[in-house]
Backbone as CSV, one residue per row, in Angstrom:
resi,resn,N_x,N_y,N_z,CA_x,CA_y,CA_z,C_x,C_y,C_z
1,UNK,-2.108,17.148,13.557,-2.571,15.924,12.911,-2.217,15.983,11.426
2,UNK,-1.711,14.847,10.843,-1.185,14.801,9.316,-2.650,14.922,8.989
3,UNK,-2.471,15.320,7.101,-3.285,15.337,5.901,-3.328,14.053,5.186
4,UNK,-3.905,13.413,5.362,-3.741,12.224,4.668,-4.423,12.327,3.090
5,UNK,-3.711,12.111,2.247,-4.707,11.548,0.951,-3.914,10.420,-0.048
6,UNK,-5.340,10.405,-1.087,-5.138,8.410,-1.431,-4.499,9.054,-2.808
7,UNK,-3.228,8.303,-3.252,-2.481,8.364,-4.277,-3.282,7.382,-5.138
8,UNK,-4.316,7.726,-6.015,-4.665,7.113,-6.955,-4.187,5.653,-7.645
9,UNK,-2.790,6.829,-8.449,-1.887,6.113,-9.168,-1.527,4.909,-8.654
10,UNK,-1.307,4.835,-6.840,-0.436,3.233,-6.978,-1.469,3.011,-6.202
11,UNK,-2.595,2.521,-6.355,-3.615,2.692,-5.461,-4.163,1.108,-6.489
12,UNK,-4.682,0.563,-5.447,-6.037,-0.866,-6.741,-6.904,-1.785,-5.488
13,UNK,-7.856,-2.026,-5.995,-8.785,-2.664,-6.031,-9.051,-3.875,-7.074
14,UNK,-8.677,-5.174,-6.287,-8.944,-6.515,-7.073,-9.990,-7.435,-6.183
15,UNK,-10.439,-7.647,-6.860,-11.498,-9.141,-6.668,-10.767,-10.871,-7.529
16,UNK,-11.681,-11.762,-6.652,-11.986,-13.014,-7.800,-13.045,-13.509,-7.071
17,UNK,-13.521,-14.647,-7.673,-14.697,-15.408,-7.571,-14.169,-16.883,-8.166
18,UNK,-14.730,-17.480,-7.660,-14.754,-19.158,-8.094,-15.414,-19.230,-9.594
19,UNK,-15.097,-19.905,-10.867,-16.533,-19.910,-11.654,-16.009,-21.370,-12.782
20,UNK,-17.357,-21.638,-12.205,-17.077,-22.838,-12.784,-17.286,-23.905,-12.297
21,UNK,-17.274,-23.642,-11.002,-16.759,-24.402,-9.871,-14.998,-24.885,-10.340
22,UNK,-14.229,-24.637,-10.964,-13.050,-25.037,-11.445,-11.947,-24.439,-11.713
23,UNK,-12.239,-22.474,-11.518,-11.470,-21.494,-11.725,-11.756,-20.282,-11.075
24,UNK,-10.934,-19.242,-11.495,-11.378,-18.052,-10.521,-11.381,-17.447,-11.989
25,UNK,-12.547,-16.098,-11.887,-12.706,-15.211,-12.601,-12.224,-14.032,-11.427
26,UNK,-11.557,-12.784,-12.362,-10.659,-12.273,-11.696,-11.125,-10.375,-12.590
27,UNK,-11.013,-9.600,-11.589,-11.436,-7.993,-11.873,-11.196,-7.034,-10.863
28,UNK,-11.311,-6.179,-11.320,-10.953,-4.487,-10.484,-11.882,-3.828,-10.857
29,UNK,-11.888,-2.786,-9.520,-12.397,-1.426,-9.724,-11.593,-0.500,-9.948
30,UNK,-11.433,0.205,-11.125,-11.003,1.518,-11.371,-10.974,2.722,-10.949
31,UNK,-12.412,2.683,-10.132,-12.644,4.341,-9.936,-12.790,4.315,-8.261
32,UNK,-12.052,4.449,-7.639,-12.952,4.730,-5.959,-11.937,5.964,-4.990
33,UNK,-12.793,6.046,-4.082,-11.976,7.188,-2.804,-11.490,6.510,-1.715
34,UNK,-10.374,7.259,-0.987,-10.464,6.410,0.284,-10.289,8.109,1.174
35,UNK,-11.107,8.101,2.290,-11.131,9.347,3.215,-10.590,8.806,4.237
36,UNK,-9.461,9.298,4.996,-8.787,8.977,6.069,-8.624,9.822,7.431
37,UNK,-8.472,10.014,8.393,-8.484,10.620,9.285,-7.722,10.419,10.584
38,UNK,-6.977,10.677,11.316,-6.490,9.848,12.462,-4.424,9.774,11.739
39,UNK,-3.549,9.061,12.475,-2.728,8.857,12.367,-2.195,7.679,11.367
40,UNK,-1.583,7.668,10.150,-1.031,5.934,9.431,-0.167,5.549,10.448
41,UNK,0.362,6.162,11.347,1.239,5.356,12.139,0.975,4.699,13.199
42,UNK,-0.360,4.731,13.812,-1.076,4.620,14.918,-2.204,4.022,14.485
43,UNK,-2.442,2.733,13.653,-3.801,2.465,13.109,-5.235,2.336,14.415
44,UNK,-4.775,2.266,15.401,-5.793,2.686,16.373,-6.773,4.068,16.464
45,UNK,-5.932,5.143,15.573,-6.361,6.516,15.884,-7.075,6.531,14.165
46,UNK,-6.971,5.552,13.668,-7.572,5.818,11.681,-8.888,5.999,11.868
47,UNK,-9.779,6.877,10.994,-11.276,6.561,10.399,-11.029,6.581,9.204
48,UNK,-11.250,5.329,8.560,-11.569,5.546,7.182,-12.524,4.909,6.095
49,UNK,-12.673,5.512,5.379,-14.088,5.410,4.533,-13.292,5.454,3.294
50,UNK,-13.771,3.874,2.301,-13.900,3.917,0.871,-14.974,4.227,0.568
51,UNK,-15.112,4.876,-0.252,-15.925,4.823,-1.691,-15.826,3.752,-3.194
52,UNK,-16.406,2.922,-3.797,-16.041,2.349,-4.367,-17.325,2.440,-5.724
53,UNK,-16.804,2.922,-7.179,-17.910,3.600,-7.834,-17.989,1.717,-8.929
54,UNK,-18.990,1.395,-8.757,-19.465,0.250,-9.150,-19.356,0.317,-10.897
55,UNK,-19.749,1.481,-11.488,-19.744,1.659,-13.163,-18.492,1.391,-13.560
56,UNK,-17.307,1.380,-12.756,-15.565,1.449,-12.401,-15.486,-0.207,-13.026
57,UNK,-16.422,-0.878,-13.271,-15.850,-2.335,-12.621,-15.153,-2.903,-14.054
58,UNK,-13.956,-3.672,-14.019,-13.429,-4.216,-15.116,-12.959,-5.248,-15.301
59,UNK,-13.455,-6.473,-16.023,-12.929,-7.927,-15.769,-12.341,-8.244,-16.929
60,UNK,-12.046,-7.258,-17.937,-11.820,-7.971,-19.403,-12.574,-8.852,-20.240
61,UNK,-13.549,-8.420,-20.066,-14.679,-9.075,-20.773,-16.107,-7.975,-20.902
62,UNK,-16.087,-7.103,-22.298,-16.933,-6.307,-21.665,-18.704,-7.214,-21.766
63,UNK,-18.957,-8.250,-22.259,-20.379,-8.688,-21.824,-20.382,-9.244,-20.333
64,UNK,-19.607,-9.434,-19.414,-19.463,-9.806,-17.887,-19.710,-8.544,-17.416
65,UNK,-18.596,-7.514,-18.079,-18.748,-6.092,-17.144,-20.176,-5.843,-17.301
66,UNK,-20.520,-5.963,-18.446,-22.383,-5.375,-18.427,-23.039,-6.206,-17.660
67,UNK,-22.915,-7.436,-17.742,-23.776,-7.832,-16.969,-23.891,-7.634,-15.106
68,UNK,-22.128,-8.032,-14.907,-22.592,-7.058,-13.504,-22.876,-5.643,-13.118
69,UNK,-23.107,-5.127,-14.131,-23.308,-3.315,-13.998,-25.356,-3.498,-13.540
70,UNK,-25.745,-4.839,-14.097,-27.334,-5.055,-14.759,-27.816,-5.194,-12.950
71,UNK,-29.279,-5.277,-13.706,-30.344,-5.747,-12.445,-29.834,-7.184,-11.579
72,UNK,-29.375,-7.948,-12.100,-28.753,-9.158,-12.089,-27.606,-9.160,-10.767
73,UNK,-26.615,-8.536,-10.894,-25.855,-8.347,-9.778,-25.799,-6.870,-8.994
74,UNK,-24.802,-5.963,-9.436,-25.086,-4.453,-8.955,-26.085,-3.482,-8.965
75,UNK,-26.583,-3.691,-10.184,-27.379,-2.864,-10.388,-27.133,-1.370,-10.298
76,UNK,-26.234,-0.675,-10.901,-25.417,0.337,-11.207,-26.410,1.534,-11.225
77,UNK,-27.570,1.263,-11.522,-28.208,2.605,-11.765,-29.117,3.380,-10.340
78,UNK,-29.354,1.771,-9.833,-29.676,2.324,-8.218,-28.904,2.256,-7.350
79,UNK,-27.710,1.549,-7.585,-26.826,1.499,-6.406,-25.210,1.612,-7.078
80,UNK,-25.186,2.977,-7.342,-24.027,3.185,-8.124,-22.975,3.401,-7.230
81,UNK,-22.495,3.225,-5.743,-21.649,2.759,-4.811,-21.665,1.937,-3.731
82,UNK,-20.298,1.137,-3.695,-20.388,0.614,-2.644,-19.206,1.330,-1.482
83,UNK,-19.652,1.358,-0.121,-18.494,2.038,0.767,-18.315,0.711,2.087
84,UNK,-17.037,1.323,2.469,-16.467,0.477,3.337,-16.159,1.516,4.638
85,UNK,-16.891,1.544,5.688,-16.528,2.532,6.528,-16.181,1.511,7.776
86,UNK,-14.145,1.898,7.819,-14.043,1.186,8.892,-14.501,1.589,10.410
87,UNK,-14.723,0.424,11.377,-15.214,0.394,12.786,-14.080,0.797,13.738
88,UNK,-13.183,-0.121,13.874,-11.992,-0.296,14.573,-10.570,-1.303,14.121
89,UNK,-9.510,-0.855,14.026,-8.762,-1.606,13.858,-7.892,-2.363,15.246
90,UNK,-7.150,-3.495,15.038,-6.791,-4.280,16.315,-5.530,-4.883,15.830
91,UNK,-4.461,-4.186,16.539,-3.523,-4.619,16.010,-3.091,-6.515,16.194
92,UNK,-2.763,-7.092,15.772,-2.012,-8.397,15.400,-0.771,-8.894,15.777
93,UNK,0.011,-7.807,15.097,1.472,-8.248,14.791,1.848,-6.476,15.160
94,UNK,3.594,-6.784,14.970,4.072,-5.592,14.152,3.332,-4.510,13.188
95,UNK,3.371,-5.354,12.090,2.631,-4.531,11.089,1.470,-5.210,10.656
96,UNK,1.124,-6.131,11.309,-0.158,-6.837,11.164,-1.307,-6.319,11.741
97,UNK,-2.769,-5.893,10.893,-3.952,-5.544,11.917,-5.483,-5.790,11.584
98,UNK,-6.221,-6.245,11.928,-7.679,-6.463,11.880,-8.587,-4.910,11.666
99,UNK,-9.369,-5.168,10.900,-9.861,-4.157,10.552,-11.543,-4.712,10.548
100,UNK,-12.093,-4.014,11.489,-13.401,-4.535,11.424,-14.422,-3.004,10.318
101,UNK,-15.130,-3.157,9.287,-15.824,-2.475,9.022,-17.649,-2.696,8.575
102,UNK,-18.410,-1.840,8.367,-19.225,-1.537,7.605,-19.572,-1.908,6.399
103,UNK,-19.591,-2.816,5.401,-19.290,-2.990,3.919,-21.198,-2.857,3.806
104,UNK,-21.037,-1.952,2.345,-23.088,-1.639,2.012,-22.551,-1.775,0.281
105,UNK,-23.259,-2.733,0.035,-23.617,-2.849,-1.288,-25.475,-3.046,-1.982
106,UNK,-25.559,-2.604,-2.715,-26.973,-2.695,-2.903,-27.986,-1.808,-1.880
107,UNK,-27.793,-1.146,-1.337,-28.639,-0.746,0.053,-28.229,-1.662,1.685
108,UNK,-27.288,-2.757,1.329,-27.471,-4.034,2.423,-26.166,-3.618,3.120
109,UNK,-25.860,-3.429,4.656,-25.039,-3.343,5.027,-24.562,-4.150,6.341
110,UNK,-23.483,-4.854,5.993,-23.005,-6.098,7.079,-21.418,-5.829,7.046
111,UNK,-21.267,-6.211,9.081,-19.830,-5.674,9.522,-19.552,-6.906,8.811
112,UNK,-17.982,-6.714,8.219,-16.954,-7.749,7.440,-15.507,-7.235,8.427
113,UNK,-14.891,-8.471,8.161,-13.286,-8.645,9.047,-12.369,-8.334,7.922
114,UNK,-11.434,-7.673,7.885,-10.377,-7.753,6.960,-9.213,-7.797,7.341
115,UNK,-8.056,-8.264,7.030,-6.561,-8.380,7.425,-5.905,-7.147,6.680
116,UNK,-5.088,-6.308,7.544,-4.381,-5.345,7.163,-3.046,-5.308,7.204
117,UNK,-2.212,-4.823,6.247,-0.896,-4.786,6.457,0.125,-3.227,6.386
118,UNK,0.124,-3.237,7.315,0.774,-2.069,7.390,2.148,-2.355,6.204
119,UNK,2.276,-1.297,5.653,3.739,-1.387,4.261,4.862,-0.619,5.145
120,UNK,4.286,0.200,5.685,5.232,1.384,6.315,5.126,2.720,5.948
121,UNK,6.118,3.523,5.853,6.209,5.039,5.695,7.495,5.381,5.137
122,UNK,7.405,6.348,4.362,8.807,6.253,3.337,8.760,7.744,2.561
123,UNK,9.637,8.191,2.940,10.103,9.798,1.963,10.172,9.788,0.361
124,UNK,9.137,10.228,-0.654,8.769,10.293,-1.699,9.824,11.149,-2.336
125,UNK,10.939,10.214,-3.169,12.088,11.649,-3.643,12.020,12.508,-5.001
126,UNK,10.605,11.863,-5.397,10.506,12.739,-6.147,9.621,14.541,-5.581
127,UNK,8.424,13.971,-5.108,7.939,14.952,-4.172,8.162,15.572,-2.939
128,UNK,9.367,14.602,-2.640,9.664,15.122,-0.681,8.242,14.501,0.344
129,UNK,7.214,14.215,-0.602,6.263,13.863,0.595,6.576,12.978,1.083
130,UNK,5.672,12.589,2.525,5.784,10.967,3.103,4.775,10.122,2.476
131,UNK,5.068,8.793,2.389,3.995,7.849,1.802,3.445,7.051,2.651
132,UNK,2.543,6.482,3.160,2.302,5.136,3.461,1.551,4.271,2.872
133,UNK,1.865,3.071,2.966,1.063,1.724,2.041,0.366,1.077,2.894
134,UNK,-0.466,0.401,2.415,-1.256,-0.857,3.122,-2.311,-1.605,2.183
135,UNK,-1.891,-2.712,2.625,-2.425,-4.211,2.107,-3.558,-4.403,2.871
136,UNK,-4.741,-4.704,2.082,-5.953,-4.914,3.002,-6.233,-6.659,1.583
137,UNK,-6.778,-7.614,2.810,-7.530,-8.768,2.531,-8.771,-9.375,2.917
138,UNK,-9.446,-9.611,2.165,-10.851,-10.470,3.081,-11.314,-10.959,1.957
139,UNK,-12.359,-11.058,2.615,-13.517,-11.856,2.179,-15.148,-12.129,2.134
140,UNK,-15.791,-11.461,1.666,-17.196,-11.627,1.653,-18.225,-12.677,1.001
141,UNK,-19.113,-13.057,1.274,-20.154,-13.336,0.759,-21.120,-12.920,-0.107
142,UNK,-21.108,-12.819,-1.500,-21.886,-11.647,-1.963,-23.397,-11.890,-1.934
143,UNK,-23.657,-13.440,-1.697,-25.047,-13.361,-1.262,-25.845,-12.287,0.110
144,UNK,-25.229,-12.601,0.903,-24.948,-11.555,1.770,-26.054,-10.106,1.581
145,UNK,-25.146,-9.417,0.226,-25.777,-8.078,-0.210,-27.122,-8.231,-1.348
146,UNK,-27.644,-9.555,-1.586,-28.249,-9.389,-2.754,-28.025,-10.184,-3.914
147,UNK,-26.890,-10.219,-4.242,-26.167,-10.569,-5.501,-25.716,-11.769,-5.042
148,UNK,-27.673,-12.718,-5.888,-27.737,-13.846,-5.723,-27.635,-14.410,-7.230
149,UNK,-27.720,-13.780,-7.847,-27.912,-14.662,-9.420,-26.833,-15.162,-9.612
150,UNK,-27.465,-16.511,-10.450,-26.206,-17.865,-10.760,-26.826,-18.718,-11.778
151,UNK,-26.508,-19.860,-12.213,-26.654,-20.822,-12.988,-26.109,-22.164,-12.648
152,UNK,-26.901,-23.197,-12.722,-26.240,-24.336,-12.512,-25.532,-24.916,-13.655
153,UNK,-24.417,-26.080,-13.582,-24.017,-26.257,-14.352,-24.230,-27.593,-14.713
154,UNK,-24.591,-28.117,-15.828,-25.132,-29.925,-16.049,-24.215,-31.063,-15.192
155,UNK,-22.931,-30.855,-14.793,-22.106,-31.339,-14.429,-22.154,-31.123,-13.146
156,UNK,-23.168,-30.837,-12.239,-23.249,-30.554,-10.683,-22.286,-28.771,-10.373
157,UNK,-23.238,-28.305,-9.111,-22.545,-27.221,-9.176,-22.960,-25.847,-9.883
158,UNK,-22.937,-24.845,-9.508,-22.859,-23.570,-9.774,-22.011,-22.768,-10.521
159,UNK,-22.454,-21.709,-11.398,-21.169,-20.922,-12.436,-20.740,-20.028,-11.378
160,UNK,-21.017,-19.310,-10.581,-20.404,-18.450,-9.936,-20.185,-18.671,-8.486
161,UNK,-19.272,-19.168,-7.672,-19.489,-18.891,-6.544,-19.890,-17.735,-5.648
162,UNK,-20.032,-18.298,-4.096,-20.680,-17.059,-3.059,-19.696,-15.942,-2.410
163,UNK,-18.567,-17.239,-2.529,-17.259,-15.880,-1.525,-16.405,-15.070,-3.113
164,UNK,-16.448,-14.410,-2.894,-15.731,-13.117,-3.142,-14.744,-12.534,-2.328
165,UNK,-13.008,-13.363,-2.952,-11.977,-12.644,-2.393,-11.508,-11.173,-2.791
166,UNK,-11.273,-10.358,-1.488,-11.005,-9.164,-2.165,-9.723,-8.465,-1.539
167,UNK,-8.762,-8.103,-2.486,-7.368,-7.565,-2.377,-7.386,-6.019,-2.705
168,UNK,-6.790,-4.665,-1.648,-6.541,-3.606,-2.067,-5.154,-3.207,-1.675
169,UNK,-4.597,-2.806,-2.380,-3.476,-1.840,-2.401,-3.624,-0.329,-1.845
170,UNK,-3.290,0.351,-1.050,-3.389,1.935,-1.290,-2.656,2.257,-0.497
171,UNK,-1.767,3.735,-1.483,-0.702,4.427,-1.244,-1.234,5.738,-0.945
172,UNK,-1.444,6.511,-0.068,-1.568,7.561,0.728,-0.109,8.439,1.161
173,UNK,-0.556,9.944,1.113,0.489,10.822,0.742,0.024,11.549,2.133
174,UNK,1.215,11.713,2.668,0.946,11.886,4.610,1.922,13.621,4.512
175,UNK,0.759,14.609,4.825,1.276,15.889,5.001,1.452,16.217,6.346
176,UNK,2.828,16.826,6.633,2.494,17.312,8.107,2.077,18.363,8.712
């Protein structure tokens, strides 16, 4: 069975949110793990588990970042991770696959659907290792976990919306 581990470097975690009702506010997490297990070539045979460290979070704005670090949304000091432990994946396509997991934020944990994309597998010439990529998409509700605070706006409407799109990248280094 390969060694799988998560290449940091080309590795990301993006979000957005509606706000405004008129725009998307847009951020990453910086800091997280991904534990893998099973085959990248065989997404039927994967277990894998993010880690995702919430203090990580960065929108370019540091009074937003504080505020979602606050009692208000995350709440960083009691719930300083969120993890994603996938269930089962189902393949789609080719390189297309469903990924049913686990998502716990705040203490609250509800199965979420995500779309996966297999990138492939590819000989690293600087290291000789093998790589594989994958594109993960979805979508949550962050009411869902808790993270209900909002504001209305005089003009009808809410500052923050409920869905929360979320985009990851990760490049994994496949030992044999």
């Amino acid at each position: 069975m390969a060694q799988v581990s998560l290449d940091k470097v080309h590795s990301s975690i993006d979000f957005q949110v509606k706000h405004m009702m008129v725009s998307k506010a847009k951020g990453e997490f910086q800091n997280f793990d991904v534990e893998v297990s099973g085959d990248p070539k065989d997404l039927s045979t994967v277990n894998a588990k993010a880690s995702v460290y919430v203090d990580s979070i960065e929108t370019n704005q540091e009074d937003r970042n504080g505020h979602l670090k606050s009692e208000d949304f995350f709440d960083v000091e009691n719930y300083p991770e969120i993890t994603v432990q996938s269930k089962s994946f189902k393949q789609k396509d080719d390189d297309e696959y469903e990924m049913v997991a686990d998502v716990t934020i705040k203490g609250v944990t509800n199965e979420e659907t995500f779309e996966v994309e297999a990138n492939g597998v590819a000989k690293d010439p600087m290291s000789g290792n093998m790589v594989a990529g994958f594109d993960i998409e979805g979508k949550i509700n962050r009411e869902d976990y808790g993270l209900t605070w909002n504001a209305p706006l005089e003009t009808g409407g809410v500052l923050i919306g409920k869905d929360v799109k979320i985009q990851a990248a990760f490049e994994f280094v496949v030992e044999e």
